[in-house]
DRENDO-1510 file (C-alpha; in Angstrom, 1 decimal, always signed):
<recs>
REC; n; res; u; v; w
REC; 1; UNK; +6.4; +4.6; -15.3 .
REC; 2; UNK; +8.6; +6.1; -12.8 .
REC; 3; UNK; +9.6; +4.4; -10.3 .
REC; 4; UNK; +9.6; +5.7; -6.3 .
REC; 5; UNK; +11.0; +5.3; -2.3 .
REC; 6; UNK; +7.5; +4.6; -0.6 .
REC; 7; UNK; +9.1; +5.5; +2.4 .
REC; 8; UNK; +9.1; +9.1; +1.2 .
REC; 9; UNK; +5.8; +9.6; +0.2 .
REC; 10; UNK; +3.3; +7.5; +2.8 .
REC; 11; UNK; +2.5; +9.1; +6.1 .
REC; 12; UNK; +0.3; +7.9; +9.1 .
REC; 13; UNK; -3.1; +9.2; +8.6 .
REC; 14; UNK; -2.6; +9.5; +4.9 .
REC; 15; UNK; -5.9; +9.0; +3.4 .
REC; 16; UNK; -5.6; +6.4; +0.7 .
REC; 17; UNK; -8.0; +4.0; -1.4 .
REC; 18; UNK; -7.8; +0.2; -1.8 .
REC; 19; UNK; -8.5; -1.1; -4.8 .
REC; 20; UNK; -9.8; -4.8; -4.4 .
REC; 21; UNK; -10.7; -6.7; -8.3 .
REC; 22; UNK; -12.9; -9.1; -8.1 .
REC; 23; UNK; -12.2; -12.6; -10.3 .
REC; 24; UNK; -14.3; -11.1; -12.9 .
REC; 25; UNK; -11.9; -8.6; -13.6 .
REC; 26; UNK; -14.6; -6.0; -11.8 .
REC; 27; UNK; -12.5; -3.0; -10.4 .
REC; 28; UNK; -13.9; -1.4; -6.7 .
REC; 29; UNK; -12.1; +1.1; -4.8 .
REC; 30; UNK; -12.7; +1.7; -0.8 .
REC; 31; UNK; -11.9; +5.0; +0.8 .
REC; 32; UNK; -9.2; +4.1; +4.0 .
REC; 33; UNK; -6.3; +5.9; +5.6 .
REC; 34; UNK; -2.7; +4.8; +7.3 .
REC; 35; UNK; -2.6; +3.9; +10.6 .
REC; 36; UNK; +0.8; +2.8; +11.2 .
REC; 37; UNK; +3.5; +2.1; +9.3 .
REC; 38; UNK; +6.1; -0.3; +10.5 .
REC; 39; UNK; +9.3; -1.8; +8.7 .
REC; 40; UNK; +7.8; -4.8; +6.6 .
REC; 41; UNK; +4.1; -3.5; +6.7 .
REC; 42; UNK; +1.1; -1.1; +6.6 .
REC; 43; UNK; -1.8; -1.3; +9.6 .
REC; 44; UNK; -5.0; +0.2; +7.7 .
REC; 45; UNK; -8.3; +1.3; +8.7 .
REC; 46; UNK; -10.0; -1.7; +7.2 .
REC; 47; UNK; -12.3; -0.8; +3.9 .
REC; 48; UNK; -16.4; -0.8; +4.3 .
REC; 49; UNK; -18.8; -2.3; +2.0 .
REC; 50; UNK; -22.5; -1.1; +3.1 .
REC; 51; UNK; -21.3; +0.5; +6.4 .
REC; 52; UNK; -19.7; -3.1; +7.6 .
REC; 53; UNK; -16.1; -4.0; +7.2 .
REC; 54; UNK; -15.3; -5.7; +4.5 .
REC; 55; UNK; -14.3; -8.9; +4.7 .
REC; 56; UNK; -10.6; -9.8; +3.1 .
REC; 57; UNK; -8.9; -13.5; +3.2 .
REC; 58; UNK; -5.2; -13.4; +4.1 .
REC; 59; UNK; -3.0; -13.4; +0.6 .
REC; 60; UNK; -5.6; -11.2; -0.9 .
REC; 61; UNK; -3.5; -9.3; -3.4 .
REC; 62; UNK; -5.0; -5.2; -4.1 .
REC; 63; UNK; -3.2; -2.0; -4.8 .
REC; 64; UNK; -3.1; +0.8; -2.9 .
REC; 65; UNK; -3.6; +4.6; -4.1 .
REC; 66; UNK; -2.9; +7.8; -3.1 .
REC; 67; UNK; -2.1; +11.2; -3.7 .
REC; 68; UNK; -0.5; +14.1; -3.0 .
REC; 69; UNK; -0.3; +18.3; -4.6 .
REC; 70; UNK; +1.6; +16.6; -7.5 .
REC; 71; UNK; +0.5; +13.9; -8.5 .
REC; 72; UNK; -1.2; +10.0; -8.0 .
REC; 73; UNK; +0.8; +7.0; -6.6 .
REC; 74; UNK; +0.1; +3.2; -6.5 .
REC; 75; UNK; +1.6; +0.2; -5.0 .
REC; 76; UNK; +0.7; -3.5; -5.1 .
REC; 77; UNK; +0.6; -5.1; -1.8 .
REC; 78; UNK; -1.5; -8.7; -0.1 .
REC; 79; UNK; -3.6; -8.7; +2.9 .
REC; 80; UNK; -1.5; -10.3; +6.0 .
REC; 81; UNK; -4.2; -9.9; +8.8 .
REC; 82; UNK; -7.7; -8.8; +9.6 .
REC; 83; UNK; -7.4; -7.1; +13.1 .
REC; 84; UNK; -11.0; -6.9; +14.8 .
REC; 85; UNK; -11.4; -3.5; +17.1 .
REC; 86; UNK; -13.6; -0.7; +17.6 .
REC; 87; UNK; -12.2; +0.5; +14.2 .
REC; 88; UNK; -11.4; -2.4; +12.2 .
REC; 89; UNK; -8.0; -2.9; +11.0 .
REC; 90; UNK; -6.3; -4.6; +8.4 .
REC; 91; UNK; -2.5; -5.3; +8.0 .
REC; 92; UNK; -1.1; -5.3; +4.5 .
REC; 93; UNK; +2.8; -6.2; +3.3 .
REC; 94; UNK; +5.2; -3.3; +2.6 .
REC; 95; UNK; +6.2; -2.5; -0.8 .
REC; 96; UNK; +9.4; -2.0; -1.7 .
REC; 97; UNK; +8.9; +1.0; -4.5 .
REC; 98; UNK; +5.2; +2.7; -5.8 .
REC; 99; UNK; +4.7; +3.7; -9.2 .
REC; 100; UNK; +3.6; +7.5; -9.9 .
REC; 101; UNK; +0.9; +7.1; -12.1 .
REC; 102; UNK; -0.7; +10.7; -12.9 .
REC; 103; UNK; +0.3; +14.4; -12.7 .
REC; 104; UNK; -2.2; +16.3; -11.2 .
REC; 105; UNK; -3.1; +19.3; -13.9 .
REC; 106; UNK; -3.9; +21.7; -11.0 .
REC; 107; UNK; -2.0; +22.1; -7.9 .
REC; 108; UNK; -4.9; +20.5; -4.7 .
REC; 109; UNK; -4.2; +21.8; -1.4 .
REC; 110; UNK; -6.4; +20.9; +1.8 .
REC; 111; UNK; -9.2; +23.8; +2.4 .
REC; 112; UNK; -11.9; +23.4; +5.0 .
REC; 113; UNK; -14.9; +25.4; +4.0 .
REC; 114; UNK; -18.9; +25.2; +3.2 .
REC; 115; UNK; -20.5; +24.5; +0.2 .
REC; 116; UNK; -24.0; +24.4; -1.1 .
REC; 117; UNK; -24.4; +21.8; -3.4 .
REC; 118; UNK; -27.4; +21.0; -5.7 .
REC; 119; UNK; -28.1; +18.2; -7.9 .
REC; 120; UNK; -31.5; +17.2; -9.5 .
REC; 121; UNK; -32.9; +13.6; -8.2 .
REC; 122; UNK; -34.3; +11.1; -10.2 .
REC; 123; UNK; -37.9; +12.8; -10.6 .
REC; 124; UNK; -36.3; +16.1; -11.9 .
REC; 125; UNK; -36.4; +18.2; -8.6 .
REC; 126; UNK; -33.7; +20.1; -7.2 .
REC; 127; UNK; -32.3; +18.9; -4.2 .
REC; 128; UNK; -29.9; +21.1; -2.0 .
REC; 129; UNK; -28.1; +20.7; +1.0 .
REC; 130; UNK; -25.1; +22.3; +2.7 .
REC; 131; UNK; -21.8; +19.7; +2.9 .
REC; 132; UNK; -17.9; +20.8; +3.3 .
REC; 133; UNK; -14.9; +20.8; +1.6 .
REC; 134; UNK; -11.8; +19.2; +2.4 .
REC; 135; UNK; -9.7; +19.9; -0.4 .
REC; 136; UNK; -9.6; +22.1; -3.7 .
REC; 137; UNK; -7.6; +22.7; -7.2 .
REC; 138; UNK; -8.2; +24.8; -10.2 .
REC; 139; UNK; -9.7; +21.6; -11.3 .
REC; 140; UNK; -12.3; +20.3; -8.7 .
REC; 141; UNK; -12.0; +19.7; -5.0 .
REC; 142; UNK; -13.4; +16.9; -2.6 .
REC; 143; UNK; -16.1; +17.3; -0.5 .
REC; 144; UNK; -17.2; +15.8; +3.1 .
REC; 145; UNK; -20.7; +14.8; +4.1 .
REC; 146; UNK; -22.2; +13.5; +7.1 .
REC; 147; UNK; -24.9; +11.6; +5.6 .
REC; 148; UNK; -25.8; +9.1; +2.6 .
REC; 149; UNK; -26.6; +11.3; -0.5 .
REC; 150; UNK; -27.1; +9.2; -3.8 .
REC; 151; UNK; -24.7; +11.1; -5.7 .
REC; 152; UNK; -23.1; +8.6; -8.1 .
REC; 153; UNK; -20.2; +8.9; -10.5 .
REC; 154; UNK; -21.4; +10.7; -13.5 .
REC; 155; UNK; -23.6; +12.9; -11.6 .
REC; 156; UNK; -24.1; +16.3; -12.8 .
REC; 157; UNK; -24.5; +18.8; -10.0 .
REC; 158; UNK; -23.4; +22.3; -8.7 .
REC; 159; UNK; -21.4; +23.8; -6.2 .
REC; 160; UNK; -21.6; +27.0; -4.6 .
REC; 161; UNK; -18.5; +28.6; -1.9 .
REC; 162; UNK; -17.0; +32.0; -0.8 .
REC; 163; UNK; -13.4; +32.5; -2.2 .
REC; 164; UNK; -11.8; +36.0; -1.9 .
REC; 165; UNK; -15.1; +37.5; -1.1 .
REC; 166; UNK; -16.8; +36.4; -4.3 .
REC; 167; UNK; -19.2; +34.0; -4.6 .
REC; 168; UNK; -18.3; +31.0; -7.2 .
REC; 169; UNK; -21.2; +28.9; -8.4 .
REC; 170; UNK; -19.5; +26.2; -10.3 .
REC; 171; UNK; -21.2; +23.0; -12.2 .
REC; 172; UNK; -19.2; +19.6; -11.8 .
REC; 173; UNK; -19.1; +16.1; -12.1 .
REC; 174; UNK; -18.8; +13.3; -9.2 .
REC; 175; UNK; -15.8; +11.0; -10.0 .
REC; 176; UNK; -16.2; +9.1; -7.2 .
REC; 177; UNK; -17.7; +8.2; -4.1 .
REC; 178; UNK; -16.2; +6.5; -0.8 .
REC; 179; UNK; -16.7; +6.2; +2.8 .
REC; 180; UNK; -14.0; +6.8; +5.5 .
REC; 181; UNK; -13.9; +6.3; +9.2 .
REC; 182; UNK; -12.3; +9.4; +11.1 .
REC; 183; UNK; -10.0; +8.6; +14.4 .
REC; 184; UNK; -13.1; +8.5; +16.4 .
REC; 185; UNK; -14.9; +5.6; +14.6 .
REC; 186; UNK; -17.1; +7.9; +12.6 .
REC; 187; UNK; -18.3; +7.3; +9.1 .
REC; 188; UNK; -18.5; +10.4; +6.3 .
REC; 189; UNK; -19.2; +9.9; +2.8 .
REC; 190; UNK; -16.0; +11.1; +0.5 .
REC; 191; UNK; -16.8; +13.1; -3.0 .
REC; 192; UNK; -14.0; +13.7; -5.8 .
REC; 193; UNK; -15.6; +16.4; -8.0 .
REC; 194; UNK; -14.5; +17.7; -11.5 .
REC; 195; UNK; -15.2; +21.0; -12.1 .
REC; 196; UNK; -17.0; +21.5; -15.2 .
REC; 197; UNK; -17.8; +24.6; -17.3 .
REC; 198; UNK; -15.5; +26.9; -15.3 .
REC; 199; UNK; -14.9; +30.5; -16.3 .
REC; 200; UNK; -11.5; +31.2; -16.4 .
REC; 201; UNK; -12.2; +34.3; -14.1 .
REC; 202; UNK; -13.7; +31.5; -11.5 .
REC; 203; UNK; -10.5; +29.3; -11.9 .
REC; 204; UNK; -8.1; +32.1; -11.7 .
REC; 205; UNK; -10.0; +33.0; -8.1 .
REC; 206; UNK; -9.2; +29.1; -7.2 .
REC; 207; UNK; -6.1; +29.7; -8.1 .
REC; 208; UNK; -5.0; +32.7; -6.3 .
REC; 209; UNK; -6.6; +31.0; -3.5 .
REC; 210; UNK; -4.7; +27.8; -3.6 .
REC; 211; UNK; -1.7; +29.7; -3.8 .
REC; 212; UNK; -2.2; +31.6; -0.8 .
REC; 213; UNK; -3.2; +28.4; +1.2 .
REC; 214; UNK; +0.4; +26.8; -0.1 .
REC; 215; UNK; +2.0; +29.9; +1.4 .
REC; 216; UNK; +0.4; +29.8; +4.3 .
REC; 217; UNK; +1.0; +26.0; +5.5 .
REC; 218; UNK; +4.6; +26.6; +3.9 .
REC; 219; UNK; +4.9; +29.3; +6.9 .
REC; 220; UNK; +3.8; +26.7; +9.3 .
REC; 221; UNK; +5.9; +23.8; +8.3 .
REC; 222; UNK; +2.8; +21.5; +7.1 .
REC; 223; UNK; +3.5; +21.8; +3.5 .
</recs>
């Protein structure tokens, strides 16, 4: 693998996941985002485990993921401190160098929109509620929701949105699922969906859309 400066790819409020393995060799990721980022280490919003903050002994070693429109990046680093506050906190050592791990097929850009998503429960019936979307590619998109759904990964559901006045009804896959805490203390539940099934009129309308979105925060210096 490549290696890369982490100084030129982590920013404060970058949304991450921490990957903590267990001495089983058992693999859990935790959604999380950048706080601060200092010379010699990283202030994290600490990861949750059933809506409490997980609890981390100093010298813990995990890695660290993240991504951007081109592709997925991961770093090793150790726990340092546990920093107990309103929004718990967690202080990890700085990397040197990350390691780019996967291209991203399809180009992701962030999109705030609504979606109606449907998924069939356990005793077959339909269940559909109204969530939004944070980001989409030609590929799949991740979605925001302010409540619990049991949506695991490997679920089959669908999703339904507005793109360039046409309405898309897409079937996908959850690839994962993870909880956050926003600057105000507030939890949401994370989805990564995979779109499956997509016409290639459907993904050309993604396209064109994601496109125009790069344009557009290009114009205002974000991208």
């Amino acid at each position: 693998m490549v290696m890369y400066d982490l100084k030129k790819l982590l920013k404060i409020n970058q949304l991450i996941q921490i990957e903590v393995i267990s001495k089983t060799g058992e693999s859990v990721r935790y959604a999380s985002r950048i706080e601060n980022i200092i010379e010699n280490f990283l202030t994290l919003v600490a990861p949750m485990k059933e809506r409490q903050p997980l609890v981390l002994t100093p010298g813990t070693p995990f890695n660290i993921w993240f991504w951007n429109k081109e592709a997925v990046y991961v770093f090793r680093t150790y726990l340092r401190e546990n920093v107990e506050a309103t929004v718990p906190r967690i202080i990890v050592t700085y990397p040197e160098t990350i390691k780019r791990v996967q291209k991203r097929e399809f180009v992701r850009v962030g999109l705030v929109m609504e979606v109606l998503l449907s998924y069939f429960n356990p005793l077959g019936e339909e269940e559909v509620f109204y969530c939004k979307a944070r980001d989409i590619s030609g590929g799949g998109m991740m979605l925001v929701l302010n409540t619990y759904v049991p949506l695991r990964k490997g679920c089959k559901i669908s999703v339904q949105f507005l793109l360039q006045q046409t309405l898309l009804n897409i079937p996908g896959v959850i690839v994962w699922n993870e909880w956050e805490l926003d600057s105000a203390g507030i939890e949401r539940n994370l989805i990564g969906v995979q779109f499956t099934d997509i016409t290639e009129k459907d993904r050309k309308i993604i396209i064109k859309t994601v496109y125009q979105r790069q344009i557009e925060l290009k114009r205002k210096g974000l991208l």
